[in-house]
C-alpha positions, -999 to +999 in steps of 0.1 A: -528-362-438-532-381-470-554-415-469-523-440-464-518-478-450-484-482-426-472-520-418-451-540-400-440-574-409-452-589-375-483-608-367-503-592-338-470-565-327-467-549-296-463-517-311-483-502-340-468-472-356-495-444-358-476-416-383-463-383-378-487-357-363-518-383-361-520-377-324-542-408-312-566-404-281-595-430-276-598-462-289-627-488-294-623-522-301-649-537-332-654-568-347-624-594-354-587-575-348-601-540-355-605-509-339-614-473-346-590-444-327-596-409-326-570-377-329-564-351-306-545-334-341-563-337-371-593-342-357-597-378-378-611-410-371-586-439-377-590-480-387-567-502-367-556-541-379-543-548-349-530-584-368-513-572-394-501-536-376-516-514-402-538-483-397-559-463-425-582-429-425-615-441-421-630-411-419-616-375-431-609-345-404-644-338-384-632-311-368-606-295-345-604-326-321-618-354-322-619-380-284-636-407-268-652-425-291-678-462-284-691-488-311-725-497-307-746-526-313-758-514-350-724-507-364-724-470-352-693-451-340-704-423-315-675-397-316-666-369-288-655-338-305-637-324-282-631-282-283-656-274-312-683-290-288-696-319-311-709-349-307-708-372-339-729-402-353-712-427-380-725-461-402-695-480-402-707-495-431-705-468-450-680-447-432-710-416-434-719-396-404-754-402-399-762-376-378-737-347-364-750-326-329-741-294-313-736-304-272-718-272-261-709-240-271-679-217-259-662-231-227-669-265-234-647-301-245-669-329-252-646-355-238-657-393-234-689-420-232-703-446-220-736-459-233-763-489-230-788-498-255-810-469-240-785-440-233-749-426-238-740-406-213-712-378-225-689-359-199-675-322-209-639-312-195-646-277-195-683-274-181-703-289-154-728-305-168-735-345-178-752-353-212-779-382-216-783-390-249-817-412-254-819-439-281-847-453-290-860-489-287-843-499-320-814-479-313-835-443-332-813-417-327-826-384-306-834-351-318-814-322-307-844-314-285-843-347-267-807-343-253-811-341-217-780-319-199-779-328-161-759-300-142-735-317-121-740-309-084-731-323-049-693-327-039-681-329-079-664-289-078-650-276-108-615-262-110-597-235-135-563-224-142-543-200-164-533-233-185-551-248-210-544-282-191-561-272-158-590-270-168-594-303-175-624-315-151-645-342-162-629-369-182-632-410-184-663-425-177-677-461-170-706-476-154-706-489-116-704-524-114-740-529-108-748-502-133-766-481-114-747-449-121-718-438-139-682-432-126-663-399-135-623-397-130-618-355-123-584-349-142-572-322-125-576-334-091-575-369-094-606-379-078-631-401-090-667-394-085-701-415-088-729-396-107-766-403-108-780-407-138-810-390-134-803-361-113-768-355-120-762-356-083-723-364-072-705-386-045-670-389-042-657-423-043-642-434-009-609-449-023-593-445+016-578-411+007-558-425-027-564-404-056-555-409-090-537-378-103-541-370-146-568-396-145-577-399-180-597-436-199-615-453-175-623-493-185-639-514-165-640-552-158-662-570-134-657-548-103-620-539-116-618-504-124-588-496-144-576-456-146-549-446-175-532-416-154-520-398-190-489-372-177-478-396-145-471-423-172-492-453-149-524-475-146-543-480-114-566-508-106-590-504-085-614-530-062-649-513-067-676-524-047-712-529-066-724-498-065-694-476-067-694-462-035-660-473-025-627-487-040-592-498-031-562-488-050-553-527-057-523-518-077-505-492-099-483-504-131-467-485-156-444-495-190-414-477-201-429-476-238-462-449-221-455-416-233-489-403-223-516-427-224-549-410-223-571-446-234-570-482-231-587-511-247-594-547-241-586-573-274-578-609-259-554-609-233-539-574-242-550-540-234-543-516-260-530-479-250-527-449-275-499-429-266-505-391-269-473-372-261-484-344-244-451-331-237-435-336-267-421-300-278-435-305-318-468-327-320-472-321-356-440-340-364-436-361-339-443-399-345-471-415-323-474-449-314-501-474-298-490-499-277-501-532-267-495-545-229-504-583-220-526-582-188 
């Protein structure tokens, strides 16, 4: 895909035309009406106006796939790379990747993040295991050496089918509301699951025997939890309590624009979904959209 610019003639629209074949998957929201999406097709890293409804390249092709995807404090996109196992570092600023690591090998799909000043942590579809990615006290990036992988134990279980989809385990993560572990959403099962941080230890989240089926971005709000459910087309909120240990399905909501929604983003009083289209028949021509629900 060449390095283009596609508008609209609204302020702030509802819908932002992504291109044919650009395949859109994570998004994170930066500074003034601007955010960076990644590409489940090209494998690109895309600038959003949400104001004007325009989009740009902002970085070329990184590999195969590229997924979730979190701004940090110093201007720095962190980028999941999906199938080819990468994990990516890029300066904004300069639109260079500042550092590029190797988290998995065969078997694996670096998925999504979540990440304080101190640590990322980095689920994998495909394997059970949890990364911890350290950052120094002025944000210094880690050496390969210093990447801790936590096997994931306890009552999170792996599951495998014959296609490609099934085996999609680990996916959206977030932070309980008193951020004292990390909350996982199993895709295939629809389960969510609270993970220590240090041991990689699991607990299923009581949610009173709801699940949340294709469970894909997770954002959370206060102790709202919201789950994009990509193939059943809906959003569930969720009441957390502090810790995570237990939720209530508060509500699910859909709109008839979601054509697979796999992430969602906060800017004002819209939340921002990119539409991936798993089921259309031709993804490399067929036109992708994000979409912009007021909530």
């Amino acid at each position: 895909m060449t390095n283009d610019t596609r508008t609209t003639s609204l302020k702030y629209p509802t819908e932002i035309a992504m291109g044919t074949g650009t395949g859109p998957e994570c998004i994170a929201v930066g500074d003034g009406p601007f955010a960076y999406m990644s590409s489940l097709k090209t494998g690109e890293i895309f600038r959003v106006d949400f104001e004007n409804g325009t989009y740009e390249v902002f970085h070329e092709s990184l590999g195969p796939t590229t997924v979730g995807v979190s701004l940090d404090a110093y201007g720095r996109l962190f980028v999941c790379g999906g199938i080819d196992g990468s994990f990516s570092v890029i300066d904004t600023k300069t639109r260079n990747v500042i550092r590029r690591y190797q988290l998995g090998g065969e078997n694996t799909f670096i998925n999504d993040l979540v990440h304080t000043p101190r640590f990322a942590y980095i689920t994998d579809s495909f394997s059970p295991v949890l990364y911890k990615f350290p950052l120094g006290p002025y944000g210094e990036l880690p050496s390969d050496e210093e990447i801790i992988r936590l096997p994931m134990t306890g009552d999170f279980q792996y599951r495998y089918g014959e296609a490609f989809s099934d085996n999609f385990n680990s996916n959206g993560i977030s932070f309980t509301p008193d951020k004292s572990a990390v909350l996982v959403v199993q895709t295939n099962t629809g389960k969510l699951f609270r993970v220590d941080t240090e041991t990689g230890a699991t607990t299923l989240v009581d949610l009173a025997r709801e699940t949340v089926p294709g469970g894909d971005g997770l954002v959370l709000e206060g102790n709202t939890l919201y789950v994009v459910q990509n193939l059943p087309n809906l959003v569930s909120v969720i009441d957390l309590s502090d810790d995570g240990q237990n939720g209530t399905v508060r509500e699910r909501w859909t709109d008839e624009r979601f054509d697979t929604p796999t992430a969602m983003a906060r800017f004002g009083n819209r939340f921002y979904f990119s539409n991936a289209r798993f089921t259309t028949p031709d993804p490399q021509k067929a036109d992708f959209q994000l979409i912009a629900v007021e909530r």
